[in-house]
C-alpha positions as CSV (number, residue, x, y, z in Angstrom):
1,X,0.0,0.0,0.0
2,X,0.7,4.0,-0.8
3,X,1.5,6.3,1.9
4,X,-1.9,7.9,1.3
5,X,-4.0,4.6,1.7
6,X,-2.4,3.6,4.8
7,X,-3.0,7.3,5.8
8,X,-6.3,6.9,5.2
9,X,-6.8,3.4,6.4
10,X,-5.5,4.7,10.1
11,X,-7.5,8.0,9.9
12,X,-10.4,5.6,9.1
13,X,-9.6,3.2,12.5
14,X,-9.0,6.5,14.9
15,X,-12.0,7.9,13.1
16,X,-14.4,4.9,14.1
17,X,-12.9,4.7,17.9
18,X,-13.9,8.3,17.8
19,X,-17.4,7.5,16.8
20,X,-17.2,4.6,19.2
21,X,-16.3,6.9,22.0
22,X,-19.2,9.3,21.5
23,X,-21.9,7.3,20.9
24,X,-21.1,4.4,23.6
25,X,-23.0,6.3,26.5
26,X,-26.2,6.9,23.5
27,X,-26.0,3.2,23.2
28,X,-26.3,2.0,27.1
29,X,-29.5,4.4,27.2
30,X,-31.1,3.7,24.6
31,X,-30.4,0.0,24.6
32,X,-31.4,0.0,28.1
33,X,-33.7,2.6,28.8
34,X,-35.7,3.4,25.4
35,X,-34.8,6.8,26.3
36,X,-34.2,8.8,23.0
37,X,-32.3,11.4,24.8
38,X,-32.0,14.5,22.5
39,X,-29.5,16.3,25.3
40,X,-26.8,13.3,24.8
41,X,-24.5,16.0,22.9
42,X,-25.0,18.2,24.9
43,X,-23.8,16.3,27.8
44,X,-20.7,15.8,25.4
45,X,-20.4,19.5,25.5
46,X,-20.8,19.5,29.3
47,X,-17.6,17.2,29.6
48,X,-15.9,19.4,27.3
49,X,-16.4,22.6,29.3
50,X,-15.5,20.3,31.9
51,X,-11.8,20.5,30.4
52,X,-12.2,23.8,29.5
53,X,-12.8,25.3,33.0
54,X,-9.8,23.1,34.7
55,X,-7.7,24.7,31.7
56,X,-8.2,28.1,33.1
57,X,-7.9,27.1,36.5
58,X,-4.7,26.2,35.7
59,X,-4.6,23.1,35.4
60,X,-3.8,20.4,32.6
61,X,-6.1,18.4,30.3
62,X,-6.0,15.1,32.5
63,X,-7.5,16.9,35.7
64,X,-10.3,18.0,33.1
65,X,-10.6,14.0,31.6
66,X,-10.8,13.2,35.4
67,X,-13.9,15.1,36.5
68,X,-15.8,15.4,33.3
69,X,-17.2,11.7,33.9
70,X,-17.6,12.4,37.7
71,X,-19.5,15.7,36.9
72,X,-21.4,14.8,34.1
73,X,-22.3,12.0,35.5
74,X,-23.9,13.5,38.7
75,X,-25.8,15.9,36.3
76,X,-27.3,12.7,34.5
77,X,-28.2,11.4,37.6
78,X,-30.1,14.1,38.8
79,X,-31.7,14.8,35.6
80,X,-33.0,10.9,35.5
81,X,-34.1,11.7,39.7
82,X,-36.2,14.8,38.3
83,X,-37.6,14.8,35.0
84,X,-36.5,11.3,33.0
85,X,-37.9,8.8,34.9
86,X,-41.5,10.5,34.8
87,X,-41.9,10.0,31.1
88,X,-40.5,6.2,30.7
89,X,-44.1,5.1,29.0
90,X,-44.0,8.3,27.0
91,X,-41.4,8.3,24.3
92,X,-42.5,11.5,22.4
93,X,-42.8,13.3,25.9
94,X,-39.4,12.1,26.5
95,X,-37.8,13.3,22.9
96,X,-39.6,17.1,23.4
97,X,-38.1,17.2,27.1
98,X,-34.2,16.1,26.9
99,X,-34.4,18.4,23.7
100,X,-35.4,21.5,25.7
101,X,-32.9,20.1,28.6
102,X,-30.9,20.6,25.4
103,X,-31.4,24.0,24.7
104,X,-31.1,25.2,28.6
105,X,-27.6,23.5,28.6
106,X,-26.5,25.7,25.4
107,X,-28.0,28.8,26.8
108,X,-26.6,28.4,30.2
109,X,-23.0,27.6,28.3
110,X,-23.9,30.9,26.2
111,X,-23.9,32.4,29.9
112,X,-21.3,31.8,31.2
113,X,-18.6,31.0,28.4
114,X,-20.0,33.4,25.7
115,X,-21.1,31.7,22.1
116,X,-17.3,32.2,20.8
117,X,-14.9,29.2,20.6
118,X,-12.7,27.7,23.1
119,X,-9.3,26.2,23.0
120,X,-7.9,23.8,24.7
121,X,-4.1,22.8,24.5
122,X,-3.3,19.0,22.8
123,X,-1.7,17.4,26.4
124,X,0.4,14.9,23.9
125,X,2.2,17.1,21.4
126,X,3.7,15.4,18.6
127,X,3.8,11.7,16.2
128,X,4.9,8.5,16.2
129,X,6.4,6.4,13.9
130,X,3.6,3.9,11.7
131,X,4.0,1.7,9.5
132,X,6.6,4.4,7.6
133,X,4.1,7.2,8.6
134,X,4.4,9.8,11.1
135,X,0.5,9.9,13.1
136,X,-0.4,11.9,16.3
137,X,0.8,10.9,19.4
138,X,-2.9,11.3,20.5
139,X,-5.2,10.2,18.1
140,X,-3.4,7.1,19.1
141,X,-3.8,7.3,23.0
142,X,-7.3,8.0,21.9
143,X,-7.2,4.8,20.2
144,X,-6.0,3.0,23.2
145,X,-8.3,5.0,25.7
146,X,-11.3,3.1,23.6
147,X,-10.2,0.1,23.2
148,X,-9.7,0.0,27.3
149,X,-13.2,1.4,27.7
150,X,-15.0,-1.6,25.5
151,X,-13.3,-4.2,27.1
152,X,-14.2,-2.7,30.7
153,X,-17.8,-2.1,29.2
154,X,-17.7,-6.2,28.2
155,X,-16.5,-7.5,31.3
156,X,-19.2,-5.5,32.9
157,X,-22.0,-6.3,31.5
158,X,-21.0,-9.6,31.1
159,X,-19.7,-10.7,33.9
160,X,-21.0,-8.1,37.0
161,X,-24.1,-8.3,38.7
162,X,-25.6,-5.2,38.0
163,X,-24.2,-5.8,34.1
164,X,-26.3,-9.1,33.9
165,X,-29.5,-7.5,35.7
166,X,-29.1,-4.2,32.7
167,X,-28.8,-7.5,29.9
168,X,-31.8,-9.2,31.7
169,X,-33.9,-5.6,31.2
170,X,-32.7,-4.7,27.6
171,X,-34.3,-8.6,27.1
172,X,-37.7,-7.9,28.8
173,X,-38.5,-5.2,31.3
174,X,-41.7,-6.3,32.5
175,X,-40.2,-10.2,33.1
176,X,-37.4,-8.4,34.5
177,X,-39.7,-6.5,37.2
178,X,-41.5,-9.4,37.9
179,X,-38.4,-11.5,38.8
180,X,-38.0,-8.9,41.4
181,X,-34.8,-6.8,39.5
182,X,-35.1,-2.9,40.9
183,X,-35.6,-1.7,37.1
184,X,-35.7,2.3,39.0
185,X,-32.7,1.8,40.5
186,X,-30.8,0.0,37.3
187,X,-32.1,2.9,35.3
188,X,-31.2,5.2,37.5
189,X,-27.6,4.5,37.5
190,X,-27.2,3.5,34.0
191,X,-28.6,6.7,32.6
192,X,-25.8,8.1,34.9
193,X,-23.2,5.9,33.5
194,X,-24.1,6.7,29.9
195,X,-23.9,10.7,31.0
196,X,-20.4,9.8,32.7
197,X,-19.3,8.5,29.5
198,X,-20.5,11.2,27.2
199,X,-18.9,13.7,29.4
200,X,-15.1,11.6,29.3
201,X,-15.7,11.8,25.5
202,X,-16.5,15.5,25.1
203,X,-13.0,16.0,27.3
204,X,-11.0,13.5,25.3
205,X,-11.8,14.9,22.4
206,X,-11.3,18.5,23.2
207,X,-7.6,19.3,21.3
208,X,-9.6,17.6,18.2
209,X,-12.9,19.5,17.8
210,X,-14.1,23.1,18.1
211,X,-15.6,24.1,21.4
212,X,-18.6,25.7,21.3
213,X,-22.1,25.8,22.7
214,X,-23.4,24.3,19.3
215,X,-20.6,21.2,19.4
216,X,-23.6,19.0,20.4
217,X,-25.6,18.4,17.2
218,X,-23.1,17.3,15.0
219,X,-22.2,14.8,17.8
220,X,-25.7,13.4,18.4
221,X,-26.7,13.5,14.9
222,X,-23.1,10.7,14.6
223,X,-24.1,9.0,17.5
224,X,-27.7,8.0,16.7
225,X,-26.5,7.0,13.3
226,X,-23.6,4.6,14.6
227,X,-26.2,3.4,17.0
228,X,-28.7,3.2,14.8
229,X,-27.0,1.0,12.0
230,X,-25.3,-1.2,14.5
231,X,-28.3,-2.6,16.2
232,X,-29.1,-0.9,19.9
233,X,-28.4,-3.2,22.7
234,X,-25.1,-4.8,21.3
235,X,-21.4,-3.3,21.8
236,X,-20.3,-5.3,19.0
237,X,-23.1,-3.8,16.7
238,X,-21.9,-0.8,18.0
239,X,-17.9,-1.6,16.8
240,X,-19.8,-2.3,13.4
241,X,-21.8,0.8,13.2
242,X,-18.4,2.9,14.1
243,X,-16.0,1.1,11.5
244,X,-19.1,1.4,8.3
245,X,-19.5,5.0,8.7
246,X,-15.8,5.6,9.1
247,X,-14.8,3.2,6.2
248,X,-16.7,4.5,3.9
249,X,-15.9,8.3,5.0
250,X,-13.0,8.0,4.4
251,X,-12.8,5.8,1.3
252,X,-15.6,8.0,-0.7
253,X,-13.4,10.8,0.5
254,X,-10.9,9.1,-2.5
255,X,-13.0,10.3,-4.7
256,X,-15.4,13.4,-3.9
257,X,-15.4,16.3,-1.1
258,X,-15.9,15.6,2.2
259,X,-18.9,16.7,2.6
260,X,-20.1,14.7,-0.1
261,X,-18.9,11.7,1.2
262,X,-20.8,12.6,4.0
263,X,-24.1,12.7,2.3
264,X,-23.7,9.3,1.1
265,X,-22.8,8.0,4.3
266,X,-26.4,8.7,5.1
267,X,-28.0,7.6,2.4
268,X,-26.2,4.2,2.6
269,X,-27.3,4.9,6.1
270,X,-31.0,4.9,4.8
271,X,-30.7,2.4,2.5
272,X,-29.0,-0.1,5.2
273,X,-31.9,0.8,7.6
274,X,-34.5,0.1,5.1
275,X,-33.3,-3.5,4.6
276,X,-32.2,-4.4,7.9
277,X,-34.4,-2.0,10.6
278,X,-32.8,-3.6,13.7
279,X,-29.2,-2.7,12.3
280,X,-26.1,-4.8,11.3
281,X,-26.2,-6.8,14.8
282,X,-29.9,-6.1,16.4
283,X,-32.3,-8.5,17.1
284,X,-34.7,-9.2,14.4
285,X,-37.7,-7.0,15.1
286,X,-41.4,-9.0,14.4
C-alpha cells in the first residue's frame, strides 16, 4: 500500500474509535432505557467545558478528563431523579423534554462562556512512527483510551451483577420486574453511567474538535447513526456501526469532497436501515 492509503486506512480506525467513543453512553440508554435522549450531545459538550474550566484554573487536560465523567455523570443522575424517569411510557414526551434540557444546557453555556470558541491545548504534542508514517501521538492514546473502555464495558456487562440484571432488562422489562430486578434503580444509574461517558468523551476529544455551545448536534446526529446502524443493545453492533460510517468516510473521500462523502454516508445509512431495521447486529424486530 501507498502512503496515502495507509494514511487513510488509520484515519479511518481512529476515526471509528472516535465514533465509538461518542456514541457508547447513547448506546447504554437507549439500549437499556428506550430513552431517545435528545441532550446526549449536549452532555458531550458538558464534559468538554469540563476540560475547558480546569484549563483556566490552571490546570492540565488530565485533571479535566478526570472530573468530566464524575460531573457529568452526577448531572445525568439528577436529571433521571427529576424529569427522566416520569416519562418512561412516553417516548415522544421524552424526545420534546431532553431536547429542551438541550437548549437550557447551550443557553446556560452561552452564559457563562460566551457563544465564541474555546481552545484547549493537545496534552500529547507530537507523532509517532507507523507503519513508515508519522501519526499523532494522541489520536493514538485516543485509540488506546477506547479500546480500554470496550473491554471494561464487556467485562461489565458480562460478567458483573448489575451488568447481567441491565442485559436481563434490555431482554424484557416487564419479566425483569416481575423477577423482582429494581428496574428504577438500574435505570437510575445506568442513565448516569451513559452521562459519565459522554462527558469523558467530550474532554477527550477537546484538542480535536471546536468548542462551542453548538458542538452538540453534529455529535448526536453521529451518534444515533452509529447506534442506529449497528443494532441498539449490542457493543459489537456498536464496533460495526463505528468502523461502516468511518470506512466509507473515508474511502468516498478518495474520490469526492468531504462533505459529499458525507451525504452518502447517510444515504447508505437509509438504505441499510430500510433492509435491515434492527441494524447490522440487532435482534430481528417482528
Amino acid at each position: 500500500m501507498d502512503e496515502i492509503t495507509i494514511i487513510q486506512f488509520v484515519n479511518a480506525i481512529s476515526y471509528s474509535m472516535i465514533l465509538i467513543l461518542g456514541a457508547i453512553g447513547l448506546s447504554i440508554i437507549f439500549g437499556l432505557m428506550g430513552v431517545i435522549n435528545m441532550a446526549h450531545g449536549e452532555l458531550f459538550m458538558l464534559g468538554a467545558y469540563t476540560a475547558v474550566i480546569a484549563q483556566k484554573l490552571g490546570m492540565n487536560l488530565w485533571i479535566g478528563i478526570l472530573f468530566s465523567p464524575i460531573f457529568v455523570g452526577i448531572v445525568g443522575l439528577a436529571l433521571e431523579v427529576s424529569i427522566i424517569r416520569r416519562f418512561y411510557t412516553r417516548p415522544f414526551v421524552t424526545l420534546v423534554a431532553t431536547w429542551g434540557i438541550s437548549i437550557i444546557f447551550r443557553q446556560l453555556i452561552k452564559m457563562l462562556f460566551g457563544p465564541g470558541h474555546q481552545i484547549i491545548r493537545n496534552p500529547l504534542a507530537g507523532s509517532l512512527d507507523l507503519f513508515g508514517i508519522a501519526y499523532p501521538k494522541y489520536r493514538l492514546l485516543i485509540m488506546l483510551i477506547t479500546g480500554i473502555i470496550l473491554i471494561f464495558l464487556f467485562v461489565f456487562f458480562h460478567k458483573t451483577p448489575f451488568g447481567l440484571k441491565c442485559r436481563a432488562i434490555i431482554q424484557n422489562r416487564d419479566m425483569s420486574t416481575a423477577l423482582g430486578i429494581n428496574v428504577g434503580d438500574i435505570d437510575r444509574w445506568t442513565f448516569s453511567i451513559g452521562a459519565a461517558l459522554a462527558g469523558m468523551a467530550g474532554a477527550i476529544m477537546t484538542p480535536l474538535i471546536t468548542i462551542n455551545p453548538e458542538m452538540g448536534l453534529p455529535f448526536l446526529s453521529q451518534s444515533f447513526l452509529v447506534v442506529i446502524l449497528g443494532g441498539v443493545g449490542s457493543l459489537f453492533g456498536l464496533i460495526g456501526g463505528a468502523v461502516l460510517v468511518s470506512c466509507c468516510r473515508f474511502f468516498l473521500s478518495f474520490f469526492f469532497r468531504l462533505t459529499t462523502a458525507q451525504i452518502f454516508v447517510f444515504l447508505m445509512a437509509i438504505i441499510l436501515i430500510r433492509i435491515r431495521p434492527q441494524g447490522l447486529f440487532g435482534k430481528k424486530i417482528a
